[in-house]
N, C-alpha and C positions, 0 to 999 in steps of 0.2 A: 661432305654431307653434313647438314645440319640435325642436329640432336633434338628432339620432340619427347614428348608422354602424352600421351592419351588419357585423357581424363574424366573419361565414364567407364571405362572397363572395371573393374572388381578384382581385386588382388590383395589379400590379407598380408602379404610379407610381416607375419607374428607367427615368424619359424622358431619352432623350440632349436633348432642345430645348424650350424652354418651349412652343409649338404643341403638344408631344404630349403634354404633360403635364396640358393645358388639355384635350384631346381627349379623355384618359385618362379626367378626371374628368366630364366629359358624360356617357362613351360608361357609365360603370359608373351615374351617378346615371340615366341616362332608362332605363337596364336595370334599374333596381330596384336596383340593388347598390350605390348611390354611398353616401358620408357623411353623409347628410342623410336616413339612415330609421329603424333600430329600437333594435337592441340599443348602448348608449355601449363605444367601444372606442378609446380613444386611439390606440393603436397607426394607428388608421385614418389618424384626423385628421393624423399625422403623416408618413404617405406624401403628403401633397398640402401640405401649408400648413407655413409659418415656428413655429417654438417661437413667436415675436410672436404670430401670427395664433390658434395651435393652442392658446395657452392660454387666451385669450377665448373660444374657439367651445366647451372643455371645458369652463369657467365656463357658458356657455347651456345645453347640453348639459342640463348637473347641474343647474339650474334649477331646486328644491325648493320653491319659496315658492308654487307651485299659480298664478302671474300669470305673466302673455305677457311675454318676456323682451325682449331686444333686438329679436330677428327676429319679426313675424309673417304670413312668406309663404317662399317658396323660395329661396333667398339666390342659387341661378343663376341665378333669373329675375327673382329680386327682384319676385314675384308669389303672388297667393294661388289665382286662374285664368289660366287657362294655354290658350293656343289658339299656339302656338310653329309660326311658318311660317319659310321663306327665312334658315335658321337657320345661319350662316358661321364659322367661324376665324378670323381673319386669321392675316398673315405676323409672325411675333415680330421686332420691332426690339431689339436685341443692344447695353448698352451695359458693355461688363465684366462685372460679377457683377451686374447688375441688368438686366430685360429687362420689356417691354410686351407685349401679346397682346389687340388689341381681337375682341371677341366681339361680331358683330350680329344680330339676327331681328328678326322681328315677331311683338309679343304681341295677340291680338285686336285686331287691324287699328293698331296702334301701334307703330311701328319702335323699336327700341334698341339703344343702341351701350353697351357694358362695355369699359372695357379692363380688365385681370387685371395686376397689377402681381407679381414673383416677383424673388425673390433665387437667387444659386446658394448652394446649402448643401454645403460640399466639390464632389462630382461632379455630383451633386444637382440639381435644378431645383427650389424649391417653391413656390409663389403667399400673396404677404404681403400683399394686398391685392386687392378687387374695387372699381374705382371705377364707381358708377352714373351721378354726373354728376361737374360740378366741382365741388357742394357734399356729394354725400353717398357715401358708400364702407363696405362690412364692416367692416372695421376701424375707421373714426368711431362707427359706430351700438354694434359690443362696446364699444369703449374710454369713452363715453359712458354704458353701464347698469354697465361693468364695472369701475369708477375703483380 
């Protein structure tokens, strides 16, 4: 699956805390309006994720070569089907300019735990990483097709 943003929808991502900015980009992507649909707009990508994060996910985006790029499934579900139950936030643990946000549900009867790794960018909150487990994360799987 190739990586898209939508680029009329409305989404402030100018979260005072990283919980809300994680919330932010749920509540816009399961609305249809998140980062991961149609028209490439950087500008999007750039409201939620790190320059780090937001220039790999641009590289997928632009993906030209007509083959499945780094990602192929929903990178917030890190799924291709999707049955998304019991689906939680946690509380962000705070350690200076860098902060955690584990995200848990269950995908077709299969619990998952994400934490969402984020730097502060000046006032900024943005998410520099999604870790799946402890061997694999967003940022491994770009930086790996994206060298």
């Amino acid at each position: 699956m190739a990586l898209f943003l939508v680029g009329t929808a409305h989404v402030s991502a100018q979260s005072s805390t990283p919980t809300e900015l994680v919330n932010e980009l749920y509540t816009a992507h399961d609305a249809g309006n998140g980062p991961f649909i149609e028209s490439p707009n950087r500008e999007r990508i750039d409201m939620f994720f790190t320059r780090r994060l937001g220039d790999l996910l641009w590289k997928e985006i632009n993906n030209k070569t007509g083959e499945i790029g780094a990602l192929d499934g929903d990178p917030l579900y890190n799924a291709q089907d999707m049955d998304i139950r019991s689906f939680k936030i946690g509380k962000a643990v705070i350690s200076g300019p860098a902060a955690t946000v584990p995200v848990n549900f269950t995908n077709l009867n299969k619990k998952e735990r994400f934490v969402y790794i984020l730097k502060r960018a000046g006032k900024d909150w943005k998410i520099d990483d999604i870790k799946y487990s402890a061997k694999d994360s967003l940022y491994k799987w770009l930086k790996k097709t994206y060298k």
